[in-house]
Wavefront OBJ file of the C-alpha trace (Angstrom):
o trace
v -22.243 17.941 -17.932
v -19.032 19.188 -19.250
v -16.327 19.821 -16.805
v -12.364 20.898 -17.155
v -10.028 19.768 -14.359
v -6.956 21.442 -13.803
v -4.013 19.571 -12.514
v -3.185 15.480 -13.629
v -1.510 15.320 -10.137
v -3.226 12.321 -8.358
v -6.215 14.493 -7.012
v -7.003 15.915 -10.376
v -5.971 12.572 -12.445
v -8.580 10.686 -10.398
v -11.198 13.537 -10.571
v -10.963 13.401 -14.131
v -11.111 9.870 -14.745
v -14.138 9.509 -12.198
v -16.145 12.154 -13.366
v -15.826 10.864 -17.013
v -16.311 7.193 -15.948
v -19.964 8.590 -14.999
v -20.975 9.472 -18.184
v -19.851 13.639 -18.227
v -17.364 14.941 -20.685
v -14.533 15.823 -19.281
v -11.020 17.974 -19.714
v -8.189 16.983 -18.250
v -5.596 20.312 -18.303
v -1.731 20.048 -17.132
v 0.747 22.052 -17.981
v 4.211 19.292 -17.686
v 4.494 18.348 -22.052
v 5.623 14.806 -20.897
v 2.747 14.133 -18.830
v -0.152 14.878 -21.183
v 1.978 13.047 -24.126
v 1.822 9.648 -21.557
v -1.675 10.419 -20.799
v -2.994 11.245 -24.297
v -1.581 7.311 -24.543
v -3.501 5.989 -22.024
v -0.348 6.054 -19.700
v -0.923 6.599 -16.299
v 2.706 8.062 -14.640
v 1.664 6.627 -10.934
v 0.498 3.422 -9.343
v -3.432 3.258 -8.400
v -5.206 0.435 -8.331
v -7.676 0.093 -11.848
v -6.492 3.901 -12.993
v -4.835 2.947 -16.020
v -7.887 0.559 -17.418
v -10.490 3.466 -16.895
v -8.213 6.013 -18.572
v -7.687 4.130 -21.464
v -11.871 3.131 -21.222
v -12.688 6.831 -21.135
v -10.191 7.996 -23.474
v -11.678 5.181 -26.004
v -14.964 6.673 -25.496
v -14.259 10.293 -26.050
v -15.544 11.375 -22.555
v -11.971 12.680 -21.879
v -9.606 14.698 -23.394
v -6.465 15.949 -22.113
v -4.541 19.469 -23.230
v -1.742 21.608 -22.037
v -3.467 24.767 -22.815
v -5.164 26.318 -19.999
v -7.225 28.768 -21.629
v -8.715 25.783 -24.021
v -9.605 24.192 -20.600
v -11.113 27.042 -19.575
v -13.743 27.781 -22.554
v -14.726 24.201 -22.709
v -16.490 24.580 -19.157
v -17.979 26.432 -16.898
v -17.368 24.106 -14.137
v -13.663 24.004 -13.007
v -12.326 21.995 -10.717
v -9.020 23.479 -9.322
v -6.165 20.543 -8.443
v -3.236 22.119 -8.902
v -0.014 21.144 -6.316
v 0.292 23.415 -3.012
v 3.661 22.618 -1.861
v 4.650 22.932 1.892
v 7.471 25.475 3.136
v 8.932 24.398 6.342
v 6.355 26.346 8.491
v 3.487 24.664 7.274
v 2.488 27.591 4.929
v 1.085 26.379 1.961
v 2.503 27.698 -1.812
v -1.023 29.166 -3.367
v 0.844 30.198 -6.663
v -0.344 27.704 -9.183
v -4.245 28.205 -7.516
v -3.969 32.041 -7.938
v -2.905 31.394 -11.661
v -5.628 29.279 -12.677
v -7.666 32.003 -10.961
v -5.944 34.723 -12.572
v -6.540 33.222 -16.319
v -10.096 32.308 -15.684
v -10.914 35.810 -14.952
v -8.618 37.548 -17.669
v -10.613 35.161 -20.048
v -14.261 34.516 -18.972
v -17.179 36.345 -20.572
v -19.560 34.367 -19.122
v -20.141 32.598 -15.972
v -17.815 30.226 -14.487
v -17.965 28.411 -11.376
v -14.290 27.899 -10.023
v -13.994 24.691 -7.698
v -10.830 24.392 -5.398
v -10.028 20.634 -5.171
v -6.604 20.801 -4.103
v -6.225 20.817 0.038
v -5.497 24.466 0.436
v -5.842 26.401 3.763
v -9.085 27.818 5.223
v -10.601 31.103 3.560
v -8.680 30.271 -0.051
v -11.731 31.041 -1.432
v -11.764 34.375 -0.505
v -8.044 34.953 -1.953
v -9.202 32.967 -5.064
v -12.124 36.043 -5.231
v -9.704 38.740 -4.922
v -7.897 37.507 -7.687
v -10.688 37.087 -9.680
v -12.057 40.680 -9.110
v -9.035 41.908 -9.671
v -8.380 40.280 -13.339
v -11.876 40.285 -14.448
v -11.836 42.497 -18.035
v -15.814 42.690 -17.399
v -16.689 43.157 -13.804
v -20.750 42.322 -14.350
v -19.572 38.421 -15.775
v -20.963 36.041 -12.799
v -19.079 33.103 -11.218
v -18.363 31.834 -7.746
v -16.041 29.993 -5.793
v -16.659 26.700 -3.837
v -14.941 24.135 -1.967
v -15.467 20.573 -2.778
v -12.491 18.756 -1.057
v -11.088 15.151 -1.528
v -11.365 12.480 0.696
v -9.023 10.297 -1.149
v -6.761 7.412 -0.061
v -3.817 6.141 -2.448
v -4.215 2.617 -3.232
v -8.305 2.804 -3.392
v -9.037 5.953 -4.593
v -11.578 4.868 -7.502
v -13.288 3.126 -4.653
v -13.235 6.072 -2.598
v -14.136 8.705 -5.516
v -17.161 6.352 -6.838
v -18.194 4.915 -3.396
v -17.633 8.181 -0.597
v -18.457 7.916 2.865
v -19.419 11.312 2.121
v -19.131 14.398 0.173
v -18.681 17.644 1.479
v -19.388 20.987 -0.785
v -18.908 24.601 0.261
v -21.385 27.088 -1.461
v -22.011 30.606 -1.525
v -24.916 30.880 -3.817
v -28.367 28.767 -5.017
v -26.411 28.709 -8.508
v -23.619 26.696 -7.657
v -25.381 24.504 -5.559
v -27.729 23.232 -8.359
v -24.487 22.792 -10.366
v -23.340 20.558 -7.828
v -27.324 18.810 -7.167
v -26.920 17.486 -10.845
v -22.970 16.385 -10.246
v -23.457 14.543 -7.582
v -26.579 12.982 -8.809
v -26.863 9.455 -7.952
v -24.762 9.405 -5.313
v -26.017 7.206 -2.206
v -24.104 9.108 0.625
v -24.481 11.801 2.777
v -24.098 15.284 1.034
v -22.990 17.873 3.255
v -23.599 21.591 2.152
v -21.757 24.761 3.745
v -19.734 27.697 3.542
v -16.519 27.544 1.926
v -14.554 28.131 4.964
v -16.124 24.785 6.776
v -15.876 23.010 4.036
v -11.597 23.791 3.797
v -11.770 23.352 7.812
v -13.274 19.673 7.402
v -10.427 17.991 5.210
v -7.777 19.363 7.445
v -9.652 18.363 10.550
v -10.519 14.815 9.317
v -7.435 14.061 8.346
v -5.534 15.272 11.391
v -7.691 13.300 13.854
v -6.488 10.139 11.867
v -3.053 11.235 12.024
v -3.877 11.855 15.756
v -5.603 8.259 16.221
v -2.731 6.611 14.736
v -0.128 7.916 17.216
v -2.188 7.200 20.481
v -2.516 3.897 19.118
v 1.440 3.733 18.617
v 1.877 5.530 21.866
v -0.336 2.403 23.817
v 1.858 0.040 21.818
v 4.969 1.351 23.343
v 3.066 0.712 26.965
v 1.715 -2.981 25.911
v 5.943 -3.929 25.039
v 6.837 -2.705 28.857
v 3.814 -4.825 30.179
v 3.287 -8.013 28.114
v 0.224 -7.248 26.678
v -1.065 -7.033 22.955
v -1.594 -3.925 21.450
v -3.729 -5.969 18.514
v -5.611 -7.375 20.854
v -6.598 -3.964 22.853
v -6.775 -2.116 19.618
v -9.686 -4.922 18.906
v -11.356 -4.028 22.133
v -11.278 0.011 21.527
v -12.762 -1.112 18.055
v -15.481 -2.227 19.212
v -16.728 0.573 20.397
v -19.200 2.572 18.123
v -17.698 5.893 19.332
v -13.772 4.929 18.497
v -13.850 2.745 16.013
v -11.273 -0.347 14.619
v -10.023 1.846 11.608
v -6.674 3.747 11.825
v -5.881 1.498 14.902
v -3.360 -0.561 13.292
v 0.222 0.523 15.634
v 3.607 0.315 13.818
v 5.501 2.422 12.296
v 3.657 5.670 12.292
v 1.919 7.649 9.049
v 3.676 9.043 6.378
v 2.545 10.473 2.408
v 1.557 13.386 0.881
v -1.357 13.918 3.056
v -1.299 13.609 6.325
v 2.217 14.871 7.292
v 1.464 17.921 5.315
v -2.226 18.080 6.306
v -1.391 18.032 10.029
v 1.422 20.946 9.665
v -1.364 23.046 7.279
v -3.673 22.417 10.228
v -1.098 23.613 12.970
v 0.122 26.792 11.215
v -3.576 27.735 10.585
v -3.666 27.496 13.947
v -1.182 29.681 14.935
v -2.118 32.088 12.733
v -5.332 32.383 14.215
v -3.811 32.611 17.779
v -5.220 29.031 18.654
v -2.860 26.709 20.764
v -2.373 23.243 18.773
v -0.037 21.988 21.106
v -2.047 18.531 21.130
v -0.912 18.050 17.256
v 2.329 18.940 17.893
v 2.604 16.258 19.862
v 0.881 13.587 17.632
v 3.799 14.908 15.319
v 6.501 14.344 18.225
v 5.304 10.989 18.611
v 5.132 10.195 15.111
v 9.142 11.267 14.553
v 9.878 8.787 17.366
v 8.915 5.638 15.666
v 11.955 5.474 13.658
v 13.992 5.618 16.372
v 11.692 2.692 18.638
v 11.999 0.589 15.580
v 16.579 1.265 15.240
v 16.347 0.027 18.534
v 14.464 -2.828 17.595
v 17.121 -3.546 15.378
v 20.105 -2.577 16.722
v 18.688 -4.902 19.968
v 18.345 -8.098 17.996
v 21.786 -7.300 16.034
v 23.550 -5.684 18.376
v 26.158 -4.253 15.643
v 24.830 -3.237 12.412
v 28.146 -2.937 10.559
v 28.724 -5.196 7.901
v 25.492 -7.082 8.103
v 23.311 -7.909 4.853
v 19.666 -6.969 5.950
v 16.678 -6.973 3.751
v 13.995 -4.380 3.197
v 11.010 -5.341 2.422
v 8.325 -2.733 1.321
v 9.674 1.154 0.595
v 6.563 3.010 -0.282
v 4.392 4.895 2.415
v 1.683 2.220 2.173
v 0.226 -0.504 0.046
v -0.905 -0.312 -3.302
v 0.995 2.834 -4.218
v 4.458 3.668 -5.723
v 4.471 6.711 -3.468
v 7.208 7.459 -0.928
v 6.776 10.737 0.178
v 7.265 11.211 3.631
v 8.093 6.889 3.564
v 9.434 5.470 6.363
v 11.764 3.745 4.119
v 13.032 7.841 3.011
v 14.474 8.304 6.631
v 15.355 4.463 8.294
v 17.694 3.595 4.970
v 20.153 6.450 5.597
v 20.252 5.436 9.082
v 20.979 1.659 8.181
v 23.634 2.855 5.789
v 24.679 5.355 8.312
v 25.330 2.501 10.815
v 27.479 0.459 8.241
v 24.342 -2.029 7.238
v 24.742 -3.726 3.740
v 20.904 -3.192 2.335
v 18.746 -5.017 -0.270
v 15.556 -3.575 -0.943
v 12.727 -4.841 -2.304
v 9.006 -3.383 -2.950
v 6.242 -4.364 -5.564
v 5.810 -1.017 -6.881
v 7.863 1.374 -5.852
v 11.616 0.609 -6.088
v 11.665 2.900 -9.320
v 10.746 5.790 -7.551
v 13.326 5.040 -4.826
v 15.591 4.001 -6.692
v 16.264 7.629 -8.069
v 16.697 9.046 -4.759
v 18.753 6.294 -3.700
v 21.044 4.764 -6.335
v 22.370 1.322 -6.441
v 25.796 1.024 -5.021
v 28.236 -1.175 -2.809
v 25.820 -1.377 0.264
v 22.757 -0.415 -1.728
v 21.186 -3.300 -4.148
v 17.846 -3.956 -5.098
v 16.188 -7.540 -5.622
v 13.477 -8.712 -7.885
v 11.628 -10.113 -5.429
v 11.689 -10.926 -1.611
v 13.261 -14.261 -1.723
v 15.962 -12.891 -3.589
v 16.163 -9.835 -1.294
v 16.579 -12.552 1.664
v 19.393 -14.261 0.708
v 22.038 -14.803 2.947
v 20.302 -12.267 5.381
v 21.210 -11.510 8.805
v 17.332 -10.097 9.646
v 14.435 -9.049 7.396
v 13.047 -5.520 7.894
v 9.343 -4.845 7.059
v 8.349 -1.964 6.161
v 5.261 -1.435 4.312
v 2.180 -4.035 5.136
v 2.216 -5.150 1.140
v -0.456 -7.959 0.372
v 2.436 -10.222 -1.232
v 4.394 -10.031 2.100
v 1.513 -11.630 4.068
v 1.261 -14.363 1.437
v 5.005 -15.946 1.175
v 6.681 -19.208 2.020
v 8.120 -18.243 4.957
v 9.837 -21.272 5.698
v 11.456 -20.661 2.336
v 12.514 -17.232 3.739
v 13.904 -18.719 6.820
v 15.976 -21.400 5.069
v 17.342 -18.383 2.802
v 18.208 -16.630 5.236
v 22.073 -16.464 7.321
v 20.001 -15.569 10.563
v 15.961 -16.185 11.025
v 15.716 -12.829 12.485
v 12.457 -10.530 11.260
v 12.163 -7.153 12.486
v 8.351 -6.026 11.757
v 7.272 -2.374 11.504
v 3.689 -3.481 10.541
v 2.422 -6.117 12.581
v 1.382 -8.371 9.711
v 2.564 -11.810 11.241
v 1.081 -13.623 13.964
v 3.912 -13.931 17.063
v 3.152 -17.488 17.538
v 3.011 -18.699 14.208
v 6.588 -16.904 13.296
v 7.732 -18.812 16.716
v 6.570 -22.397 15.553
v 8.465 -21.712 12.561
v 11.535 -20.866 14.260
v 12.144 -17.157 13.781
v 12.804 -14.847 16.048
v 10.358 -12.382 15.640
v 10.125 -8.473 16.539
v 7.395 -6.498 16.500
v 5.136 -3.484 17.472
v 3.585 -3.338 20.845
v 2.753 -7.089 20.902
v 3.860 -7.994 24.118
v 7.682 -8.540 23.188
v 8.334 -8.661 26.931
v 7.097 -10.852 30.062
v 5.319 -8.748 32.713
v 6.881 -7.663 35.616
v 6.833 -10.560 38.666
l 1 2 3 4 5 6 7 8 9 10 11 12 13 14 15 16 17 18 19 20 21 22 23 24 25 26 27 28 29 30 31 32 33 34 35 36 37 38 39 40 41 42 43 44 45 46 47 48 49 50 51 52 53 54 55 56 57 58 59 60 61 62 63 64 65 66 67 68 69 70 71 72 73 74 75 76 77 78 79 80 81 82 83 84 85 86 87 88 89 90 91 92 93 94 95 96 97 98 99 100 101 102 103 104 105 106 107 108 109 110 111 112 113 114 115 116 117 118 119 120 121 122 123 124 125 126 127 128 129 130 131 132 133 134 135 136 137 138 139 140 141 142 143 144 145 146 147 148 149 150 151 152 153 154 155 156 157 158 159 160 161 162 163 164 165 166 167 168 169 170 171 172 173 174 175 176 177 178 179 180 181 182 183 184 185 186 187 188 189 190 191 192 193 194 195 196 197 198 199 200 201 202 203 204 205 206 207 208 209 210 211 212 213 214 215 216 217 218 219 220 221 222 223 224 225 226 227 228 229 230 231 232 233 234 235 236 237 238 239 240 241 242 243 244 245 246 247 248 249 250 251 252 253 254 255 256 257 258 259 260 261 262 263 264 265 266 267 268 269 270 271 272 273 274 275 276 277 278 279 280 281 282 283 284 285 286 287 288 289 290 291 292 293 294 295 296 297 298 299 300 301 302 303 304 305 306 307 308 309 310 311 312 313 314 315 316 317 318 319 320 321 322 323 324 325 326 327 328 329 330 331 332 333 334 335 336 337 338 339 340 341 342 343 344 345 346 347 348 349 350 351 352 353 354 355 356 357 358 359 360 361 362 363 364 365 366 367 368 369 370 371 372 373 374 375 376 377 378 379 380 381 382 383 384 385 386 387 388 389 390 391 392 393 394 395 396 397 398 399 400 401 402 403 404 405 406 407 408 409 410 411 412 413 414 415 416 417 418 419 420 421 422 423 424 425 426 427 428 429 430 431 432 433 434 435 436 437 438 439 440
């Protein structure tokens, strides 16, 4: 089947790559000169896991192409799958422009049918402001299309996996037309395929991913309670796991959830709310308790330090999470200006995504980055974790501790045993693992 994606932001990039890696021919459209130069080289201009090989395999192979010109994109298919950004104002409103201009130029162009796909996370009943626009534009009002919902499940760091292996996909459809179109897509797929109307199918990304944003900060909320009364939030996050109905997954307590998804995902889902007169009050305060975890872990710090100013800490780990070089909405973004703030001397160090941070935060007197984490340790008065990065879990630690001015380690992720960093002489900080003896 032939196919044009709109958009080489991650969603679309990975749509494309995917779609073509199972045999259709595919057109990757974005409109940024630079970008579709790197990518006509088999360039990828983020980190993913395995993207980069199955560009340059597809590109090879002629089952993907990749243009600037919209309107080419749009006579090479009928299917088109919209990915196009929807940035967030500071209400939670999402910024529909670039969607309503790919629907705009579909309709000023098509003659025949076209079946327009919105990808991109946008906010429930899109599709009927995508079908406005297209009614409105359409030079021949008898040419057939429709509009359908197909939204991403994707996680940075394993979204091949997750594209090519889905828990499950969900498709909002209007007519028996589009449907088969999407029958012969999906083809092959071993996975639950859930059909509905466009509406649900917008509802269920925002609702999935809030209740993981959710699950995340009653786990970090517990951890808080097992620090005041000895226990281990590991351990009880184990025992919830267990449990068919809960789950182990998203129980990991720390620093809190960050990214380009659920931060934005959960405001989306609030506003819509709001705008539907429905109280999400309990959201509000998964987001509450999500701001707070910066603050619980600067008083980790400041507590083993006491004064900050002066001191040489390290960073370890400034993306959002593993395997990406993405720090939107990183914890890193917001606890470095408060280190610097407090008159720390920082060296940072991440496997991937120092670039990136590196041009929001340039190298100065207090500000250095390292090559690697030993280097980043040197003559450290504590080591701050930050992102739970393979490579961290894997080092000579009592190489770090011998590097080091003070064996102090201040962990946002939990990805040392207590015991084992105790043997080894540090002293060791963490999330909700019983940092305190019970009360007598």
């Amino acid at each position: 089947m032939r196919i044009t994606v709109v958009g080489a932001g991650y969603v679309g990039l990975t749509t494309a790559v995917c779609f073509a890696h199972l045999g259709h021919e595919v057109l990757l459209v974005e409109k940024i000169p630079l970008k579709v130069d790197m990518l006509r080289r088999g360039e990828v201009p983020i980190y993913e896991p395995g993207m980069e090989e199955m560009l340059r395999e597809n590109l090879k192979a002629g089952r993907l192409g990749v243009t600037s010109s919209l309107e080419e994109g749009i006579q090479f298919s009928d299917v088109i799958f919209i990915c196009v950004g929807t940035p967030q104002s500071e209400d939670g409103s999402a910024d529909l422009s670039q969607v309503e201009e790919v629907a705009r130029e579909t309709a000023k162009l098509m003659t025949s049918y076209k079946l327009l796909v919105e990808k991109s996370t946008v906010p429930v009943n899109t599709h009927k402001l995508i079908k406005r626009t297209v009614e409105r534009y359409l030079k021949k009002k008898d040419v057939p299309y429709d509009v359908a919902s197909n939204p991403e499940f994707l996680r940075e760091g394993s979204a091949i996996r997750d594209f090519l292996y889905p828990d499950r996909i969900v498709i909002g459809v209007e007519s028996e037309r589009a449907r088969k179109i999407f029958e012969e897509l999906y083809a092959g797929f071993n996975c639950p395929i859930i059909y509905t109307d466009p509406a649900t199918a917008e509802l269920i990304k925002h609702a999935s991913n809030s209740f993981l944003a959710m699950k995340i900060s009653y786990i970090n909320m517990v951890a808080d309670l097992c620090e005041k009364v000895g226990a281990d939030i590991k351990l009880v996050a184990d025992g919830m796991g267990f449990d068919k109905r809960i789950g182990r997954e998203f129980l990991n307590a720390g620093l809190g959830w960050g990214g380009s998804c659920f931060p934005k995902d959960v405001r989306a889902f609030i506003k819509m709310a709001e705008d539907n007169g429905v109280d999400f009050g309990l959201l509000r305060e998964v987001e509450k308790i999500n701001r707070r975890r910066i603050e619980r872990f600067m008083e980790k710090v400041r507590s083993s330090l006491w004064s900050l100013k002066g001191k040489k800490l390290a960073v370890w780990g400034l993306s959002f999470k593993p395997n990406t070089d993405d720090i939107r909405e990183a914890v890193s973004t917001k606890l470095v200006p408060l280190l610097l703030k407090e008159g720390a001397r920082l060296v940072l160090y991440d496997p991937k995504a120092m670039e990136n941070f590196r041009r929001v935060f340039p190298e100065g007197d207090d500000l250095k980055y390292a090559p690697d984490p030993y280097t980043a340790v040197e003559g450290a008065s504590a080591l701050l974790i930050l992102t739970e990065w393979e490579e961290f879990q894997h080092v000579d630690l009592l190489r770090v501790k011998e590097l080091m001015e003070l064996p102090i380690v201040v962990d946002g992720r939990n990805i040392y045993e207590p015991s084992v960093m105790k043997q080894l002489g540090f002293e060791y900080h963490c999330m909700g693992r019983g940092v305190k003896e019970p009360p007598a």
